[in-house]
N, C-alpha and C positions, 0 to 999 in steps of 0.2 A: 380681125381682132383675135391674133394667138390667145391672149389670155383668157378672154370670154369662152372661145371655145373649147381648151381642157376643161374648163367649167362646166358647159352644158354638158360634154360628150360623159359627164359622169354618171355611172348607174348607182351610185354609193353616195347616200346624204348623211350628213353627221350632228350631232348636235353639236353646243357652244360646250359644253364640257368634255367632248370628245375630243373639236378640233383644239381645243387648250393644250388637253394632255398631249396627243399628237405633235403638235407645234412644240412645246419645249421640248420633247425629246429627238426631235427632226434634225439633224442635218442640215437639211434646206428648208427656206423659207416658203410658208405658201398664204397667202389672203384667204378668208372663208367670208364667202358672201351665201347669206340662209341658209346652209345646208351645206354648196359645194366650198368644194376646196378650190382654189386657183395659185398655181406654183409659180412664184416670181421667176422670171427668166433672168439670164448675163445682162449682166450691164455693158455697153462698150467702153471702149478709151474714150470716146470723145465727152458720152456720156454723163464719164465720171469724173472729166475734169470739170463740165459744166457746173456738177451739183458743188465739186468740191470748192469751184471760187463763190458758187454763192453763199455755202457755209462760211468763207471766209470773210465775205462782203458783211455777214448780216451781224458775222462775231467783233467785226470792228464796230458794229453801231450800239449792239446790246454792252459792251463794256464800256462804253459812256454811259449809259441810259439804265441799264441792271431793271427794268421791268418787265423785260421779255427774255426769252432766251429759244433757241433753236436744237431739234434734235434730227439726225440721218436718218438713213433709209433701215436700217436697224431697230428702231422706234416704232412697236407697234398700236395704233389708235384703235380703239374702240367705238362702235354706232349703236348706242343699246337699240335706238328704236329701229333698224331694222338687221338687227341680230349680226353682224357682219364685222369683220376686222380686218383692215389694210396694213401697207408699208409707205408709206407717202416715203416718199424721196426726202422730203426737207417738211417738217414739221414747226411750227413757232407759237408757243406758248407765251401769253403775259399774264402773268399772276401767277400762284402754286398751282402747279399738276395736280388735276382730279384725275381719279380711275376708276374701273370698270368696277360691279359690283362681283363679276366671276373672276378676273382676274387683275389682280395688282400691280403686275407691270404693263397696262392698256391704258394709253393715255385719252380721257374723253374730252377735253376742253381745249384742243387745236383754234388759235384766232389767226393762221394761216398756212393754206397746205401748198405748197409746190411740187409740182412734177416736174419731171424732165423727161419729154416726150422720145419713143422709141420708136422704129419704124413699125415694130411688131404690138406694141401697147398705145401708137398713136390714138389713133382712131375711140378705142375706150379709155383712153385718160380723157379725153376732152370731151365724151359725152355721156355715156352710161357712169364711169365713176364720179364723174363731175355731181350729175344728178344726186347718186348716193351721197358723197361729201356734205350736200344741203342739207342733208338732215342734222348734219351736226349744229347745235343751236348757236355756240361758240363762234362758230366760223364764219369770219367778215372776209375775206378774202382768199379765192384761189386762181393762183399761177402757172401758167403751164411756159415752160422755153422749149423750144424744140433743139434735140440735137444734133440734127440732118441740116439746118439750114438757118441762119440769124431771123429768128421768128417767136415774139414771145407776148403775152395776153394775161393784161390782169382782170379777174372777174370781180366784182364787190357786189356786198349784198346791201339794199337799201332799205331805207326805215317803213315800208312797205313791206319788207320781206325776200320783194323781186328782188335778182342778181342781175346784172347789165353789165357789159364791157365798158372799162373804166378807163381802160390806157392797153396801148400796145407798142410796138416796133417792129420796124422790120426793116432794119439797117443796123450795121455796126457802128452809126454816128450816131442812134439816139439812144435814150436809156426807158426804161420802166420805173414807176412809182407804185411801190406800196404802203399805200395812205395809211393801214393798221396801225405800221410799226417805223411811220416815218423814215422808209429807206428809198432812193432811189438808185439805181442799178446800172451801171454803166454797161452797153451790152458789148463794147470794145475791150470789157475786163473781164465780163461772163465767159466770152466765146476766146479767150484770150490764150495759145497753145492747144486748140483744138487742129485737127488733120482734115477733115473729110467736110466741115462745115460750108455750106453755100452762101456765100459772104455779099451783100449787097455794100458793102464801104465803097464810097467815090473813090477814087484816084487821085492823089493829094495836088495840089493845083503848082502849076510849073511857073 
């Protein structure tokens, strides 16, 4: 887990109004989880085609429906309760944007995060950031699609509290549902112009 460990390996903790001021004047992007920093790495090409048809998937639904809306990986979320701020890949918002009490451009009320898994961020998008994400109270649902191979997990959270796996795939013939925000995902048009993806599609019948 590249990103976890520029994290630990830090001898330097910050506060929330340090990593603030820091971060808007940065350059580059970095997440601040309690104290450390953690620096978004490159995105690849296949990566970023993924995130970008699901942007475009989710913009054909919210402009019928105009109660949600989606933001990028640019988009930073706020977790007051355990002091820490991300970059989720794909963010989705329904009702007005609440924020941070330190900072006004931190969105806190995400009703669903996606990632788009990396080889080098697999491993902690799906279990240590997953965890963190819980905290947000907002959050009914998180996504992960892998970009290495047609592989994608919806998590939901139930009226209990617990989160359980809701739906997955793992073919380019079926699709994913996110119950939140009424979309479901064709993974033939997510993974659709990617290069290096590990493709489970049958071979179409002769």
């Amino acid at each position: 887990m590249a990103a976890q460990a520029l994290a630990i390996s830090q001898s330097t903790m910050y506060s929330e109004e340090e990593y603030l001021r820091l971060e808007n004047e940065a350059l580059e992007r970095s997440e601040f989880l309690q104290g450390m920093l953690i620096p978004k790495e490159a995105e690849g090409p296949d990566h970023n085609i993924i995130k970008e048809h699901v942007i475009g998937e989710l913009g054909m639904i919210f402009k019928k429906s105009r109660v949600c809306k989606s933001c990028s990986s640019t988009q930073r979320v706020s977790v007051p309760s355990i002091s820490s701020y991300f970059y989720p890949d794909i963010l989705v918002v329904c009702g007005p944007n609440k924020y941070g009490v330190l900072d006004c451009n931190s969105i806190i009320n995400p009703s669903v995060i996606i990632e788009i898994l990396s080889p080098s961020t697999c491993e902690y998008d799906r279990d240590e950031k997953f965890k963190l994400y819980r905290d947000i109270e907002t959050l009914q649902e998180y996504v992960t699609i892998d970009s290495r191979k047609a592989n994608a997990q919806v998590f939901r959270r139930m009226a209990d509290n617990q989160w359980v796996l809701a739906d997955d795939a793992f073919s380019l013939a079926e699709s994913i549902t996110i119950q939140t925000i009424g979309a479901t995902l064709q993974m033939a048009d997510l993974y659709d112009g990617t290069e290096n993806v590990s493709s489970l599609l049958p071979p179409p019948e002769e």
